[in-house]
C-alpha positions, 0 to 999 in steps of 0.5 A: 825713831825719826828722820829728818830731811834738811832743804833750802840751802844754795849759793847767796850774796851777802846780805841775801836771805834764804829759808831752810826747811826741815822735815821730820818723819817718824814719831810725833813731831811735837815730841822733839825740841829741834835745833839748827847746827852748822859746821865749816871744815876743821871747826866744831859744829855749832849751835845756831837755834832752837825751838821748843817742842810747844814752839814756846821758847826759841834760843838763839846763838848769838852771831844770828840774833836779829837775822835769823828765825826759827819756826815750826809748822806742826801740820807738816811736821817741818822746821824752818830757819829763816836767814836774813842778811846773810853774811861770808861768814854763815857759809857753813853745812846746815844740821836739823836735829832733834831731841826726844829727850827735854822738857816741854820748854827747855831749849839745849845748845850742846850736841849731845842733847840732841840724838837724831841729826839730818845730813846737812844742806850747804849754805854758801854766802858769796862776798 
């Protein structure tokens, strides 16, 4: 089992940046893919990035390619996202999420490939 503790979110303009952190307790981090998923009230939560479980390969949705970064610090067995140029739109509760269960390089965008989940940090972009 493995707990993940999200950080970082806040209230930003648009076009600012903010850095999410992600930090997973339990067993090995480098067993889990992790991902980012963000929710707005009534909509579906979605995917935002993954990282494999090298660090290998990343996948990125579209709306946040070329403004957002995905990494990870295996010393400290977190997970960052870098978000640059933020905008309204990317206002949304922020999930860390983790999967034991993929290949080495494979990166999942679905919901269900991913078994463990933190609580989620706000992120707020101001117009």
């Amino acid at each position: 089992q493995v707990q993940l503790v999200e950080s970082g979110g806040g209230l930003v303009q648009t076009g600012g940046s903010l850095r999410l952190s992600c930090a997973a307790s339990g067993r090995t981090f480098s067993s889990y893919t992790m991902g980012w998923f963000r929710q707005v009230p009534g909509k579906e939560r979605e995917f935002v990035v993954g990282i494999s479980r090298t660090g290998g390969r990343t996948y990125y949705a579209d709306s946040v390619k070329g403004r957002f970064t995905i990494s990870r610090e295996y010393a400290k067995n977190t997970v960052y996202l870098q978000m640059n140029s933020l905008k309204p739109e990317d206002t949304a509760v922020y999930y860390c999420a983790a999967s034991s269960r993929s290949a080495l390089e494979y990166v999942g965008a679905a919901q269900y490939e991913y078994e463990h989940w933190g609580h989620g940090t706000q992120v707020t972009v101001s117009s």
